[in-house]
N, C-alpha and C positions, 0 to 999 in steps of 0.2 A: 504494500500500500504506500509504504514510504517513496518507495522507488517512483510510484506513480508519479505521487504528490511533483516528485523534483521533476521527471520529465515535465510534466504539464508547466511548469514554473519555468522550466530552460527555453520551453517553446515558447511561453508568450512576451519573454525577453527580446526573442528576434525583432528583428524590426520589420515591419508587414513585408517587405520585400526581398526579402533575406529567405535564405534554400538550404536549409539541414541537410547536409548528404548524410549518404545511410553510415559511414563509420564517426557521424558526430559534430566533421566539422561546417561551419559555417562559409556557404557562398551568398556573396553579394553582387549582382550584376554592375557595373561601372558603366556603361554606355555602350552604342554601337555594340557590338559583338564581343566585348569584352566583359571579362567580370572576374573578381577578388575572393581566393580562398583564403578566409583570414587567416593569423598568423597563430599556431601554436606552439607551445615549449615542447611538446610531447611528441609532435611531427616531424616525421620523414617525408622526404619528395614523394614518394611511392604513395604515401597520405594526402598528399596536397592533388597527385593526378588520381587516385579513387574518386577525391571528392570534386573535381573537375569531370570527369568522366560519367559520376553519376548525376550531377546538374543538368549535363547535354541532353544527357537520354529523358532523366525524368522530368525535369523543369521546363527544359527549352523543348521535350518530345522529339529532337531530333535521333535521325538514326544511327546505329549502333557504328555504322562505315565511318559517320562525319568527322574529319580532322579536327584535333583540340591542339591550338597552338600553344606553347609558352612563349610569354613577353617577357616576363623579368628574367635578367639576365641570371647566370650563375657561378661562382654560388650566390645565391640569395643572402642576402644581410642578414644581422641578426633584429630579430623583433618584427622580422618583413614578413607579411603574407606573401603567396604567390600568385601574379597575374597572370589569365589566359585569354585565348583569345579563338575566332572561330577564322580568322583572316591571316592567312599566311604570309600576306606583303607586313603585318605585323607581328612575325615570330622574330623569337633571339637565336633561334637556331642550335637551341641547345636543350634538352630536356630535362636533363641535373639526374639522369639517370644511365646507368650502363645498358646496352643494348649489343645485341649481336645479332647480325642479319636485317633483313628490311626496311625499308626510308629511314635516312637518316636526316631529317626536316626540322628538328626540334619538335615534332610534334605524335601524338598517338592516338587512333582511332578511340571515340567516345565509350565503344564499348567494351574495345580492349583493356582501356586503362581503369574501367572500373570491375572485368573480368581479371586480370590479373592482378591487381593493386586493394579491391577490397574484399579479398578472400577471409582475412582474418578480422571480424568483427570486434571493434574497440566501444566499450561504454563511455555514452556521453562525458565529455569532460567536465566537472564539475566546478571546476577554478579556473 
């Protein structure tokens, strides 16, 4: 019951436009085709692209092919969330992840990145 209690409390903190991906973290759309997974202490790149990956698909309903570019450069700063983008004339060309085989674009299909990236379910962060 507790547990409920805080999710219902974490979700009406968001701000009405703001997208819980399914491992917790918060996306915020920025404009145009872009949009901001906020910034956590707890995150790996591989976390910042699950919850990119799962925005495309479920928020924006795009499909699973659609490229998700990265903008912010890498490595990311500290205290920086990471920018994405659906426009490839604005990637960094860099994913902040190791890859082997296949486009090397800075970027990975929406559905890949939240099939491979949010395999292991993380509980909401509570701080």
């Amino acid at each position: 019951m507790r547990t409920a209690a805080i999710m219902v409390a974490m979700t009406l903190a968001l701000p009405a436009h703001a997208f819980q991906a399914r491992n917790g973290m918060t996306v915020t759309p920025s404009g145009g085709q872009e949009f901001v997974v906020r910034y956590d202490s707890q995150a790996a790149d591989a976390d910042y692209w699950c919850a990119a990956g799962d925005f495309a698909q479920r928020s924006l309903g795009l499909a699973s092919k659609t490229r998700v570019y990265r903008v912010s450069p890498t490595p990311r700063k500290a205290g920086q969330g990471i920018s994405f983008t659906l426009d490839a004339a604005e990637a960094s060309g860099q994913t902040g992840i190791t890859t082997f085989g296949g486009l090397d674009d800075g970027a990975f299909s929406a559905g890949g990145a939240a099939a491979s990236f949010c395999e292991n379910f993380r509980f909401p962060r509570l701080f």
